[in-house]
C-alpha positions, 0 to 999 in steps of 0.5 A: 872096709874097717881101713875106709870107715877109719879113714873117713872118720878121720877125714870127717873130723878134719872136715868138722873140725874146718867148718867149724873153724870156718864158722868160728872165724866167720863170726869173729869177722862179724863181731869185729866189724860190728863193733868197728862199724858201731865206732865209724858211726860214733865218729860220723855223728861227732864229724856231722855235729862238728860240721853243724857247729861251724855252719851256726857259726857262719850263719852267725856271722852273717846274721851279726853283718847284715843285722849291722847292714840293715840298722844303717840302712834304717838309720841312713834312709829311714826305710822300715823294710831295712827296720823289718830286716834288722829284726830278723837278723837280730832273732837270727843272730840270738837264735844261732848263738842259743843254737851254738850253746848246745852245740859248742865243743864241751871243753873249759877253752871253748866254754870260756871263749863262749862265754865272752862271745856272747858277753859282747853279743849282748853289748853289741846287740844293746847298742845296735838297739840303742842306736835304734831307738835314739833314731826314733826318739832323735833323727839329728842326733847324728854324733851320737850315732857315730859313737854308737857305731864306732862302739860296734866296730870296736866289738866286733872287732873283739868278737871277729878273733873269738870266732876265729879261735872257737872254729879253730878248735872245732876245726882240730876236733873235727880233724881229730874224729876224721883221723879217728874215723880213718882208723877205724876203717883201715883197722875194720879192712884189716880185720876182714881181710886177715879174716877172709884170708884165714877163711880161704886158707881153711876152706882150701885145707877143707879142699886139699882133705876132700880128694874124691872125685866129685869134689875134682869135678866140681872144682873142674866145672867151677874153673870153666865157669870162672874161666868162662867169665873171665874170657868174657870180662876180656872180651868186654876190656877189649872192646871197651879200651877199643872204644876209649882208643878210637875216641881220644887216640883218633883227635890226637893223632890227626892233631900231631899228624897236622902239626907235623903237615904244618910244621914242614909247610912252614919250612918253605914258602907259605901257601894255602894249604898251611891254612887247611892244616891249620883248619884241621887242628882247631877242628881236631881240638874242637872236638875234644874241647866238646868231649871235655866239656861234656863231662864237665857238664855231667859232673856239675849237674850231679854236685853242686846246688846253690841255694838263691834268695832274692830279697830287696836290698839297699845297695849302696849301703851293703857296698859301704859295708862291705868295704869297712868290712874288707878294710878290717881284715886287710892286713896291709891297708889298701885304699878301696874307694866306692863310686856310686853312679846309679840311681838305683838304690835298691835291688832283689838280690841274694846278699850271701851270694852278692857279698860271695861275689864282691868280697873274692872279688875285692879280696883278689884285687887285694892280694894281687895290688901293692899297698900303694895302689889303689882299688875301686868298687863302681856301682852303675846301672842299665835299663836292665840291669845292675852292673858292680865293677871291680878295679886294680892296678895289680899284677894283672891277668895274662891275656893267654890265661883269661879264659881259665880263671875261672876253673877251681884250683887253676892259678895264673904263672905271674902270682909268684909266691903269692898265697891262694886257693884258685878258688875264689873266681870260680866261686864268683862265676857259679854266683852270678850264673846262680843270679842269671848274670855274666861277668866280664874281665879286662886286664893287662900285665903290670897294669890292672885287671877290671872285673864287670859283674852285670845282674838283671833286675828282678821284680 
């Protein structure tokens, strides 16, 4: 009786002295965690403001060009929508620059460069009203204006590299806070790993010590039950990769099984069966076409939402601009000219989307043409609707490849070492399908590619 009392004292202190390292453990986990859980926050915030920063940024941008847009639309056509319009866009453009005063980076560089952004802000905004109020005082003063506009361009000529420099930075702040964040999760995963992996040692130390019956048997009935699961979870694979087998392994084989029929077929004579297997292939690659284009499907009605602002727009206009704009970052001068065959001048369209789909457009057209050849942006019309075409005598589209183009990442085999995303096609296929409009493709290899865009009009 003395020799089990001793023996279960000393196996209850080893009992104590485990559950209360367990416990002790168990909060030193949490601490950590909650320590490192409070730093992946502090990087989340500073991830989340970086990206506030550049989207004021891109915001900013946009104000500044159609703010330009709508003064020569006014100046041009005389139009007090367009008047209207360049208002906006000028509060827009004193708006996100006020906005990205508070939000910039607290370095000297950003600061400084922030300092001469808004300095040229300030000439470029006194000179669009300048020219504003000259066209009000004086509508033939047309040299003066030329000026006034070859002075904006210069500013913005200034201004485009200090925006580019200040999203630089924020960009490498914005690597630095993900590498931090990085590191702070993989450090909190080592820390409750380590920590369960020493909890688990104690508890099964706490198990080893506590040999008696009942705890056998309950280790006994805990492992059928485990095993239970587990037979189950089995079972559930099985019928699950039976499933995935029969759906995928199915097509394919009858695929490969037709492809051999036709392959010796075409060995000897040709005869009307060759067509049946022929048949029985497309079917077979039908059937997985609809299967992937299913998932597709899924995939895009759970991400992407695509905001859509119509708003009446001077065309015209917005196509000239963009092609001063394009001229002004093509960095091997390629000959855009803008042909104008409608009569209709304006039209309810989304700007940012519309400029997204002839700015990747003309940028393709661009990268894929040699210096020397040239580049047309027409503008037509239909009873209803508005048609942009986009013309090169590029590289051209391998008739093969005509239909991929539009995945993202997906790059035609004749682009050699020209640098790309294959993004830029695809980005311009959600755009118009956000406008409810379609887009076509002619192109040959070696001698160009024309791209039709065709958007309803809109009341």
């Amino acid at each position: 009786m003395t020799r089990q009392l001793i023996k279960w004292s000393f196996q209850g202190k080893w009992i104590a002295g485990g559950f209360g390292l367990t416990l002790l453990l168990i909060g030193l986990v949490t601490f950590a965690s909650f320590n490192n859980t409070t730093e992946i926050k502090q990087s989340a915030n500073r991830v989340h403001h970086t990206y506030q920063t550049l989207n004021t940024l891109t915001n900013f941008s946009a104000a500044m060009t159609g703010a330009e847009s709508a003064r020569r639309g006014y100046i041009f056509l005389g139009n007090t929508q367009d008047f209207k319009r360049y208002q906006d866009e000028v509060a827009n453009m004193r708006s996100e620059i006020k906005l990205l005063k508070e939000q910039i980076y607290s370095s000297l560089s950003q600061q400084q460069r922030f300092i001469q952004l808004n300095a040229l802000v300030s000439q470029r905004l006194a000179l669009l009203q300048q020219s504003i109020e000259l066209y009000q005082k004086d509508r033939t003063a047309l040299p003066t204006q030329n000026n006034i506009t070859d002075r904006s361009i210069s500013i913005r000529e200034k201004i485009l590299p200090i925006i580019a420099a200040i999203t630089a930075e924020e960009q490498s702040y914005l690597q630095t806070s993900l590498q931090q964040s990085e590191y702070s999760i993989n450090l909190r995963i080592f820390i409750e790993i380590l920590g369960t992996v020493l909890i688990i040692v104690v508890i099964f130390s706490l198990c080893v010590i506590l040999e008696r019956q009942w705890i056998k048997r309950d280790r006994i009935e805990s492992l059928e039950s485990s095993l239970a699961q587990e037979i189950k979870l089995g079972e559930l694979k099985i019928q699950l990769f039976s499933m995935i087998s029969h759906e995928f392994r199915t097509p394919l084989s009858v695929i490969l099984l037709s492809s051999q029929l036709l392959k010796e077929i075409l060995e000897e004579l040709v005869d009307e069966k060759q067509l049946k297997n022929l048949y029985r292939i497309q079917s077979s690659a039908k059937l997985m076409n609809h299967l992937l284009t299913d998932i597709l499907t899924l995939t895009r009605a759970e991400a992407g939402k695509l905001d859509y602002k119509s708003q009446l727009i001077n065309v015209e206009s917005f196509c000239l601009n963009l092609v001063e704009d394009l001229r002004l970052f093509d960095t091997t001068p390629h000959l855009i000219e803008f042909k104008n065959y409608s009569e209709c001048f304006r039209a309810y369209l989304d700007e940012k989307l519309l400029y997204s789909i002839l700015s990747n457009l003309l940028l393709n057209a661009i990268k894929y043409s040699s210096a020397d050849k040239k580049i047309y942006l027409v503008l037509n019309s239909e009873s209803k609707a508005i048609v942009f075409q986009v013309i090169d005598e590029g590289i051209g589209i391998p008739l093969a490849e005509q239909q991929k183009i539009y995945e993202p990442f997906y790059r035609c085999q004749n682009v050699d070492n020209i640098v790309g995303t294959g993004l830029g096609l695809s980005v311009v296929k959600k755009c118009v399908e956000r406008h409810q409009g379609e887009i076509t493709v002619k192109s040959q290899v070696g001698v160009g590619t024309t791209f039709t865009v065709k958007i309803p009009h809109q009341m």
